[in-house]
Each structure stands twice: as structure tokens, then as C-alpha cells.
VOPAGU-2260 file (C-alpha; in pm, 1 decimal, decimal comma):
REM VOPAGU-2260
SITE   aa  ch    i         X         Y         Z
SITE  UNK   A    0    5076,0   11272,8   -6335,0
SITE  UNK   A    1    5260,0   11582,1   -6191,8
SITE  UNK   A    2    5047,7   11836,7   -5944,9
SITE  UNK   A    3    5159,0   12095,0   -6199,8
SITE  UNK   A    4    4931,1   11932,0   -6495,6
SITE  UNK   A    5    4642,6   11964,1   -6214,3
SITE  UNK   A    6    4685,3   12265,7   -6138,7
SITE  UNK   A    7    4700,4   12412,3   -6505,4
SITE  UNK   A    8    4367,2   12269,2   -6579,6
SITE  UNK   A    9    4217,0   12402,3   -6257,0
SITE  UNK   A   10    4319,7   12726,2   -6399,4
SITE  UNK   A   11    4160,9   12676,4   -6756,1
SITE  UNK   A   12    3850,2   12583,3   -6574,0
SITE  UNK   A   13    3865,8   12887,8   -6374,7
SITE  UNK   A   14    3928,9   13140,4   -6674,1
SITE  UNK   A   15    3764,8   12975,5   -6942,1
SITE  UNK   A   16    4065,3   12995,4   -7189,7
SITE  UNK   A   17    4399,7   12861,6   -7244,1
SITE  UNK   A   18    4527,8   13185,6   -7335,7
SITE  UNK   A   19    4398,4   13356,5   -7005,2
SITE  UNK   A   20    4543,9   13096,1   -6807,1
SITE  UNK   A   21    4884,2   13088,4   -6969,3
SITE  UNK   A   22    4884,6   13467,7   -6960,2
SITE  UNK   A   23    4821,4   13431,9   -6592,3
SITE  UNK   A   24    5063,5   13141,8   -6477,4
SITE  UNK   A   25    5339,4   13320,7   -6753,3
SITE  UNK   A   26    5392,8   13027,9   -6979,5
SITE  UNK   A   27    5313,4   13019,6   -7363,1
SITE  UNK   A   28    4953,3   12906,0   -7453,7
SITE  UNK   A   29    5103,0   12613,3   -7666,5
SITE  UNK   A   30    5285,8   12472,9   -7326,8
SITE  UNK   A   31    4960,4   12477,4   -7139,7
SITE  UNK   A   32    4782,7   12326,4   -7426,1
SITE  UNK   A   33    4998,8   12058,2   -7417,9
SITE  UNK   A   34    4979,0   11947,3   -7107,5
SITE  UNK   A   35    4640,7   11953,6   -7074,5
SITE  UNK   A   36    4628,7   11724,5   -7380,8
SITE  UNK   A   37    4932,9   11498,4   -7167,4
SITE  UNK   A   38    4666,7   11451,4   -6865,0
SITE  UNK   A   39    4366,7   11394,4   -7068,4
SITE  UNK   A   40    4583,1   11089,5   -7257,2
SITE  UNK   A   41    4712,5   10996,9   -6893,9
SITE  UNK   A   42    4342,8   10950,3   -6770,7
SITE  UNK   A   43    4245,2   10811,2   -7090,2
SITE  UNK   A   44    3878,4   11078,5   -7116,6
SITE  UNK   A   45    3826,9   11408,6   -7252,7
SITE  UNK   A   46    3806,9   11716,9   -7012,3
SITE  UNK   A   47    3669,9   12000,0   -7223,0
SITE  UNK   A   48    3469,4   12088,4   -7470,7
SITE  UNK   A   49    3622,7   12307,5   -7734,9
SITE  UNK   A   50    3412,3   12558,7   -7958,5
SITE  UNK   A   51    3470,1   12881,9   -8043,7
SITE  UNK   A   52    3243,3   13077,4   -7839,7
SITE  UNK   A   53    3306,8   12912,7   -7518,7
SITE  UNK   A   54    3532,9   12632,3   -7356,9
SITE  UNK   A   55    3348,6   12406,0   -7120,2
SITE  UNK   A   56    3390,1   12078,8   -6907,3
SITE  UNK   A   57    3266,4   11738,6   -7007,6
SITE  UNK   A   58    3089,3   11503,3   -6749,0
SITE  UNK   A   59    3441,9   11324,2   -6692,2
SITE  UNK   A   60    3595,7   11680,1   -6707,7
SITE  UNK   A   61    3382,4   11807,8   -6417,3
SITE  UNK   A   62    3437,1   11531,7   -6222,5
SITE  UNK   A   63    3801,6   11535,8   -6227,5
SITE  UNK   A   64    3818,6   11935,4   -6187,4
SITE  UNK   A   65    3646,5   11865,7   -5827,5
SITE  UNK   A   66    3889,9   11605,6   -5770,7
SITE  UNK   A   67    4162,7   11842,2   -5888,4
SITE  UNK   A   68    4015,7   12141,3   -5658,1
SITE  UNK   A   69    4038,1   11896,9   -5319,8
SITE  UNK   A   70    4426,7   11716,7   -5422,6
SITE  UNK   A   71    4564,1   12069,1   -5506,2
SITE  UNK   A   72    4413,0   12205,9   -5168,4
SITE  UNK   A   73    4580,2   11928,2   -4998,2
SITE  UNK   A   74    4895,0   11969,9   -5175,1
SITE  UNK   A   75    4905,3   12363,2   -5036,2
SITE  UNK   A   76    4817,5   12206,1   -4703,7
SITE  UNK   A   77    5128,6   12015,9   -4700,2
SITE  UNK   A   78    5398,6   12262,3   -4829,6
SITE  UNK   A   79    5183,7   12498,9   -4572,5
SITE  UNK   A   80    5298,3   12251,7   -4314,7
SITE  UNK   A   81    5601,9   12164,0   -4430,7
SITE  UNK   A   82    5701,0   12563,1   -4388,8
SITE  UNK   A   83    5570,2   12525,4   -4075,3
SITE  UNK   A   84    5812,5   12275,2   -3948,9
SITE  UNK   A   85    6125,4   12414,6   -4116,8
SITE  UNK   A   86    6060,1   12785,0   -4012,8
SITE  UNK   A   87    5993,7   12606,3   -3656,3
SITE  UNK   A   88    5614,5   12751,2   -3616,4
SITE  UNK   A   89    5514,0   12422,9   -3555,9
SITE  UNK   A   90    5664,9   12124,3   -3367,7
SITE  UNK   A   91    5639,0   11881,7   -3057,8
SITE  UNK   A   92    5944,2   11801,9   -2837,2
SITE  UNK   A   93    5979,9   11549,1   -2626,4
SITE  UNK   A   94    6190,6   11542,2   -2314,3
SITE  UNK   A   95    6246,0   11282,5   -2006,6
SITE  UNK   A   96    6329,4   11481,3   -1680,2
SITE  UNK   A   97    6397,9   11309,8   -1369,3
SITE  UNK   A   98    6201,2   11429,4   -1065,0
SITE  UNK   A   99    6476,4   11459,9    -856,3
SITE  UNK   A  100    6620,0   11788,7   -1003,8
SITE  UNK   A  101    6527,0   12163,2    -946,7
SITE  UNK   A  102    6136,5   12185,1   -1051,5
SITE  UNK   A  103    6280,9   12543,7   -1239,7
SITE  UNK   A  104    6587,8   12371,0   -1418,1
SITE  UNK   A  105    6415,5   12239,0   -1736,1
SITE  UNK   A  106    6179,4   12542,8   -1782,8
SITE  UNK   A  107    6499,7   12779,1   -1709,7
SITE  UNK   A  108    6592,3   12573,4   -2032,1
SITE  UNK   A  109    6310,0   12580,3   -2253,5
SITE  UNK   A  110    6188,8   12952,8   -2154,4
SITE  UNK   A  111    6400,1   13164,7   -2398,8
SITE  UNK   A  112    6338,5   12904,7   -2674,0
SITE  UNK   A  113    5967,7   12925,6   -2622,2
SITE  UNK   A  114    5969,0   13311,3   -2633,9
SITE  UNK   A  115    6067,8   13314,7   -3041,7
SITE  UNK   A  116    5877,0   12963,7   -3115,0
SITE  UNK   A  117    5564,3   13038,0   -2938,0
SITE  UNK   A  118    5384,3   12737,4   -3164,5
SITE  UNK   A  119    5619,1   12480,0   -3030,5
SITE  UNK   A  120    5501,7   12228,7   -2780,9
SITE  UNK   A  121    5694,4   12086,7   -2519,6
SITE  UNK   A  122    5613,2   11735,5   -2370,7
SITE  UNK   A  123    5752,9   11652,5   -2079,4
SITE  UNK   A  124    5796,5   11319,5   -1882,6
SITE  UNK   A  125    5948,2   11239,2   -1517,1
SITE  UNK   A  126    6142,4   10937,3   -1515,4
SITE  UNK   A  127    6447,8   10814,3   -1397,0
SITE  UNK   A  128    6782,8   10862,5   -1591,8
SITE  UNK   A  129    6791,8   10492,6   -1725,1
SITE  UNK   A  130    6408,3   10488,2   -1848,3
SITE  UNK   A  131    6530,3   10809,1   -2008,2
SITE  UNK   A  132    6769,5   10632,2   -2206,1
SITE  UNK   A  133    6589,9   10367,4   -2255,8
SITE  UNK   A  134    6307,2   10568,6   -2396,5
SITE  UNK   A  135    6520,1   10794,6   -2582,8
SITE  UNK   A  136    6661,8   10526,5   -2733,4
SITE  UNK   A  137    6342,1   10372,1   -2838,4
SITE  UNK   A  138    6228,3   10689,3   -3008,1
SITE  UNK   A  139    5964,9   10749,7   -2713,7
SITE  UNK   A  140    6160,6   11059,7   -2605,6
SITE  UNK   A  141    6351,8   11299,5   -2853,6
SITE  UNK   A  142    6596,0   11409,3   -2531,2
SITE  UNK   A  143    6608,4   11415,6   -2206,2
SITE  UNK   A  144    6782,4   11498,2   -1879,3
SITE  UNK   A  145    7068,1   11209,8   -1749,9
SITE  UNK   A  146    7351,3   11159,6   -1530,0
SITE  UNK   A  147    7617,3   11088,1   -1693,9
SITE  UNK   A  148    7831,2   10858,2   -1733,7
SITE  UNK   A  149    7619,2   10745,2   -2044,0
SITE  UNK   A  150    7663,9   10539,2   -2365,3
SITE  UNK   A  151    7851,8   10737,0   -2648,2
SITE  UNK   A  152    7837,5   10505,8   -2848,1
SITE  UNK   A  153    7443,2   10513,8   -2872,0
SITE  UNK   A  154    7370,7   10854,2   -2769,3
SITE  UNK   A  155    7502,6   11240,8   -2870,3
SITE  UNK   A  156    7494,9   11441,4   -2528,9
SITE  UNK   A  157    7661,0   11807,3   -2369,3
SITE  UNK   A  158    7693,4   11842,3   -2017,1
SITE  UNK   A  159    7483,1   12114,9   -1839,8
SITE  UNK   A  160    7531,6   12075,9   -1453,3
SITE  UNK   A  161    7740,8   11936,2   -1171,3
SITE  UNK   A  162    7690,5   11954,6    -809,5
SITE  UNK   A  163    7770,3   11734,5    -500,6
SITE  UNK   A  164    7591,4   11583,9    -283,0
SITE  UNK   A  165    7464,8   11644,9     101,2
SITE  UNK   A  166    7349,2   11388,1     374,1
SITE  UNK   A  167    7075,6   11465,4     522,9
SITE  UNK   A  168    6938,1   11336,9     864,8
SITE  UNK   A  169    6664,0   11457,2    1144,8
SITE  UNK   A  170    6748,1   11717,2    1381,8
SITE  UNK   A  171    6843,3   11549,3    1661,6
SITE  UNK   A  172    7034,1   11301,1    1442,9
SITE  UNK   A  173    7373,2   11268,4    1637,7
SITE  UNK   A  174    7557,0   11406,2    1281,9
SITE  UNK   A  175    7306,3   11703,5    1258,9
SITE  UNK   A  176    7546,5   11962,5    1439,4
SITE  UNK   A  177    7816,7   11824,5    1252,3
SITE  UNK   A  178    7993,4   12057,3     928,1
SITE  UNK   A  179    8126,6   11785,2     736,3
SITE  UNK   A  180    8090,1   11405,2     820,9
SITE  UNK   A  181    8268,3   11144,4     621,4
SITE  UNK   A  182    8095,7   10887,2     411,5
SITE  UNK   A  183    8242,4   10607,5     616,5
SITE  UNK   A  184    8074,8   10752,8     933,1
SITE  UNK   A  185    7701,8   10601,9     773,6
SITE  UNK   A  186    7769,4   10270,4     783,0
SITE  UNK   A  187    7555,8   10153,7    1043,8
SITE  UNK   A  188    7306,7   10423,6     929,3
SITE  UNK   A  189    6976,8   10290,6     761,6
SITE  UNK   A  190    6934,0   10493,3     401,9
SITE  UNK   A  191    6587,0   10577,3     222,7
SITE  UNK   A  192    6698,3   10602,1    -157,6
SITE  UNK   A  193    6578,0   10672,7    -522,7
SITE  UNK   A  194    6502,9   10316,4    -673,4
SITE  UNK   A  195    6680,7   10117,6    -931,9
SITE  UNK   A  196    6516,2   10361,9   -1205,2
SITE  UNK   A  197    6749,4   10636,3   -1097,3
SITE  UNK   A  198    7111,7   10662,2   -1180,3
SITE  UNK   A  199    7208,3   10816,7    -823,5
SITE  UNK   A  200    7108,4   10449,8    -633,6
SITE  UNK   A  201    7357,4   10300,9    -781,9
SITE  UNK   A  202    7600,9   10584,2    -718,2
SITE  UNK   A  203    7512,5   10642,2    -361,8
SITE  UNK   A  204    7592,6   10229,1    -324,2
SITE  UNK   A  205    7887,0   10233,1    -490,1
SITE  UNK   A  206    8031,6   10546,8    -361,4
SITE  UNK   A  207    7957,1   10367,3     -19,7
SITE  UNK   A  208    8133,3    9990,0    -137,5
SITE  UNK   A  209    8434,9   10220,6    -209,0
SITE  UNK   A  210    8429,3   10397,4     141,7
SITE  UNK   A  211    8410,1   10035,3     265,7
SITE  UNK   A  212    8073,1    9938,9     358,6
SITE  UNK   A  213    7755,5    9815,0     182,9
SITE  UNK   A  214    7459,0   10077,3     282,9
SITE  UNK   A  215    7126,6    9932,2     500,6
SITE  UNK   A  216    6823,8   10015,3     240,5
SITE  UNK   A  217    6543,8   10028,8     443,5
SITE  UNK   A  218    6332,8   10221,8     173,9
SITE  UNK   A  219    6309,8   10295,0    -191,5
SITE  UNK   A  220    6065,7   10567,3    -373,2
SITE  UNK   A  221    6074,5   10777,6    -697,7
SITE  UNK   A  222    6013,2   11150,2    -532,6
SITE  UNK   A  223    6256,9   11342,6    -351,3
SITE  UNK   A  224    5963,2   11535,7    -137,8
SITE  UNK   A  225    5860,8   11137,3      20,2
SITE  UNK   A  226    6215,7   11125,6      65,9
SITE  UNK   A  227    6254,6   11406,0     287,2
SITE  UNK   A  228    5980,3   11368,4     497,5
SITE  UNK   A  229    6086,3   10995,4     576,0
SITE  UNK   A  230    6381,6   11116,7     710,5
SITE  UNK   A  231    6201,5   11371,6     917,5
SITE  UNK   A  232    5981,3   11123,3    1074,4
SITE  UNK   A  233    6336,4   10947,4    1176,4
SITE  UNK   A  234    6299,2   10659,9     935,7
SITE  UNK   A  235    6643,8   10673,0     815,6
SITE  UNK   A  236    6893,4   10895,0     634,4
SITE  UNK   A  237    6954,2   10962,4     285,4
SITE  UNK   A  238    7209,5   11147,3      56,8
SITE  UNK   A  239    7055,8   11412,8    -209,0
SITE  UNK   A  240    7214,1   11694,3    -428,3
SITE  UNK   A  241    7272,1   12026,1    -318,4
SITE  UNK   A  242    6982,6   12199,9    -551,7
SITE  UNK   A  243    6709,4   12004,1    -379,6
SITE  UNK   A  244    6832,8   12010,2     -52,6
SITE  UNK   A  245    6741,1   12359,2     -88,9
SITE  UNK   A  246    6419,4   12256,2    -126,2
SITE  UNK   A  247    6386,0   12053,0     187,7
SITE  UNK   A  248    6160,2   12167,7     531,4
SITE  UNK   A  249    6317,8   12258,9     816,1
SITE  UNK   A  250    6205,5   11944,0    1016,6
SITE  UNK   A  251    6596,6   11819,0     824,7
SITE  UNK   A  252    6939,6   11877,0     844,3
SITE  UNK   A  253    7166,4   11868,5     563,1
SITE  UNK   A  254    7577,9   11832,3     567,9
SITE  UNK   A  255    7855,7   11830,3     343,0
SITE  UNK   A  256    7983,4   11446,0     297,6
SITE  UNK   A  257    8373,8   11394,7     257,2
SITE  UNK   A  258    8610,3   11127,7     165,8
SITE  UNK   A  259    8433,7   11091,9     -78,7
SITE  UNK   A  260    8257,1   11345,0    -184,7
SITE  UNK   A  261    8007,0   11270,4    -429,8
SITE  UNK   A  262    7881,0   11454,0    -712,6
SITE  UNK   A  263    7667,4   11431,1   -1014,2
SITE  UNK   A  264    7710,4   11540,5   -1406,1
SITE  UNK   A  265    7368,9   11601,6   -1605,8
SITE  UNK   A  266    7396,1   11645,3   -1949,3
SITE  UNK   A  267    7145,2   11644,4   -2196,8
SITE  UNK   A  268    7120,5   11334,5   -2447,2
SITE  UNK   A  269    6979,9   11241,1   -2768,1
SITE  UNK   A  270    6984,7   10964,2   -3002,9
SITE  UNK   A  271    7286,2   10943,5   -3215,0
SITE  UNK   A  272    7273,1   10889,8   -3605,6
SITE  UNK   A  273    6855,5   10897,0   -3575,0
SITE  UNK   A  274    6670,8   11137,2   -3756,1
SITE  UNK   A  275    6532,2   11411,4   -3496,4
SITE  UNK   A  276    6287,1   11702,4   -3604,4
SITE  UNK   A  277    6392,7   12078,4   -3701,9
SITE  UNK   A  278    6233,9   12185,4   -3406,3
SITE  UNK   A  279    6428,7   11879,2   -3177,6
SITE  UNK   A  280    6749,8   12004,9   -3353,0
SITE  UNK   A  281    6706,4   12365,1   -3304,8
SITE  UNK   A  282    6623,1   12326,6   -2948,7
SITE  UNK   A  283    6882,3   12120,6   -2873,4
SITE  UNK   A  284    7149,4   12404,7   -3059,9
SITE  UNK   A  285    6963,7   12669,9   -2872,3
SITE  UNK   A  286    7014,4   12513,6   -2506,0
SITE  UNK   A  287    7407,2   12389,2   -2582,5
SITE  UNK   A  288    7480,1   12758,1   -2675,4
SITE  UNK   A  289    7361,6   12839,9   -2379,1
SITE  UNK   A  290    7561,8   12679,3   -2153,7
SITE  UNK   A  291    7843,9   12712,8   -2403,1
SITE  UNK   A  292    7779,3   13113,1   -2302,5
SITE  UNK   A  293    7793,2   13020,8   -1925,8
């Protein structure tokens, strides 16, 4: 049964005459005739009854009119919908942030977008880069925010930041007065890190094995703000990129690190060879051309 044959005979109901209604959907009255006579054989009953001075339903014929009304509403529904998605009025993304980057860095991203698809939704989760992955890998997350390196392999991603990173220590902290201090010059030093979730903890150790000592963890947490304010009550230092270190009281110091210096690349990932929405697609063209522009 095709929705077409459905909605002919809704429209012989409606005018009462096979002529009207071919007149009015601009097919011959034979054609329409026909197919009525296709989906009564189909359904096996009779759906009108034909006289000359009127044409009306039978019992069966009523019944499956109603029907009719309610599957070709449903069917409009749909293609409604469907026009929805691909004109991108309507549409959910789905994006893993970590919490340890600029609070205005994501919306900076998905402001313009929003402005000419006011009927997309945005749904945002703070995690750490590898639960990003992980969920964006799972199809829990359509993108998200990471720093790189990542898998190529599994995922498509553009880079859209880089900055370095600054220690930061109390006040009175023998390095605070210092300009530059090099990463060596921590070894003794107790840190306060992201945990395991985050893709900087194992940077931060690793950039310290290579300048020749394994760092004291005295403390791990997931928020930057914690962070900060441990190291202001003396508890330790910690290393942090530039953009939040902005962001930081002044009850801290922050200082350039050297030999090495360490940075961070974000880039923006999604799952490669997986189907991902109009919307997810569009959004994800929008912000690379952006940065592209930069």
C-alpha cells in the first residue's frame, strides 16, 4: 500500500466525487479510479458506495477513511520533521568540554551558530579529555573539546587553540618573585594536579620525567578553581595554562616555566566514519571555518 493510494481516497471522501478529486490533485479521473479500486483489492472490502446521485462510504469504508485521516497526518508530521532537521530548525548537539578551559571558549564557539539556528539545542558536558573520547566514541557525545595528541585513526578532529603553561605557587613561595623558573627547579616541590581523567596529568608528569625528576602528588581534583585555592592555602604548587591563570585570585602567583616549556593543542574531535546529524555536521563546518578565518 503506498501513502499516495491513502491519500487519494481521503480526497474522494472529502469531495464526494472522483472527478472533483482528480480535478483537484491534477490527474485523470480514470487514474484515481484505479487506484482506489487497487486499495480496496489490497484490503480485501469495499470503501464506497456508488450511485448516481451521491457517492458514500461503507461501514469498512468509514472505518478505514479515519484510519487514513490519522496515518496521512502522521506522514505530514514526519516530512514536517524531516525539513526540520535538514533545513537545521531543529536539532540537539552534544559536546564534552573539559572544565579546565576558559568558561567563554565553547560559547565564543557556539554563539554565531546559535544566532541563524535559534531551534538548535546545545548539550553540554564537563569531563576530562579521555572520558571525552571515550564518550565520543561510544556515541554518548557527538564532539567535544580534547588535547591532542588523539587517535586518527578513530576520530576526525581540527585544531582550535594552543597555549603554554604557567606554574603557579603562593606569594611568599621562594619562586614567586621569580620571571621564569625552569621545570627542573620543582622537583622537590609537592604538586596539586587534574586527575587521571584529564589529559594534562599525564603531560605535566611526563614533561617532568623528561626534565629529570618524577613530581610529589600530594593532591588530585577535577576543577581548576579547588586547584587554585589549594595552592593559596600553601598546600602545594601546580602548573595550569595561561587562559585560566587569568582567572586565578590574587592570593597566587603565576610564572613562565622553561626548559621545557609546556604547552597544550585543543582541537575539536568527532567520530570518524559514524553517521553524525545535519545539525552535528553543520556545526562542526561552521566552527572549522572559523578558525580557518583566524
Amino acid at each position: 500500500m503506498d501513502i499516495k493510494h491513502l491519500q487519494y481516497f481521503i480526497e474522494v471522501v472529502r469531495f464526494k466525487s472522483f472527478t472533483q478529486a482528480a480535478d483537484h490533485l491534477f490527474i485523470t479521473q480514470p487514474t484515481i479510479s484505479k487506484m482506489i479500486k487497487n486499495l480496496e483489492e489490497e484490503l480485501g472490502v469495499q470503501l464506497f458506495k456508488r450511485s448516481r446521485k451521491k457517492l458514500s462510504l461503507t461501514d469498512a469504508g468509514q472505518v478505514i477513511y479515519e484510519e487514513a485521516l490519522s496515518i496521512s497526518k502522521a506522514f505530514r508530521n514526519l516530512e514536517m520533521e524531516l525539513d526540520n532537521l535538514l533545513s537545521l530548525k531543529k536539532g540537539l548537539i552534544r559536546i564534552g568540554v573539559p572544565p579546565i578551559i576558559d568558561s567563554s571558549f565553547i560559547p565564543k564557539l557556539i554563539g554565531n551558530f546559535h544566532e541563524e539556528n535559534k531551534d538548535i539545542k546545545f548539550h553540554l558536558e564537563e569531563k576530562g579529555s579521555k572520558r571525552i573520547e571515550e564518550e565520543v566514541s561510544r556515541d554518548l557525545l557527538d564532539a567535544g573539546l580534547i588535547v591532542l595528541p588523539t587517535n586518527e585513526e578513530q576520530f576526525d578532529y581540527f585544531p582550535v587553540d594552543e597555549e603554554d603553561f604557567r606554574l603557579v605557587v603562593h606569594p611568599e613561595h621562594p619562586l614567586a618573585y621569580k620571571k621564569e623558573v625552569n621545570l627542573s627547579e620543582l622537583k622537590d616541590e609537592p604538586f596539586i594536579l587534574f586527575n587521571k581523567d584529564f589529559a594534562l596529568h599525564d603531560r605535566i608528569i611526563s614533561s617532568c620525567i623528561s626534565a629529570g625528576f618524577t613530581p610529589r602528588v600530594i593532591s588530585e581534583t577535577s576543577q581548576w578553581d579547588f586547584i587554585g585555592e589549594m595552592v593559596a592555602c600553601r598546600l602545594g604548587v601546580t602548573l595550569l595554562p595561561a587562559s585560566i591563570c587569568k582567572n586565578l585570585t590574587n592570593k597566587v602567583r603565576t610564572i613562565t616555566v622553561i626548559n621545557p616549556t609546556i604547552t597544550w593543542k585543543l582541537a575539536i574531535i568527532s567520530r570518524k566514519d559514524h553517521y553524525l546529524s545535519y545539525a552535528v555536521r553543520e556545526w562542526l563546518k561552521f566552527t572549522k571555518e572559523q578558525f580557518i578565518q583566524q
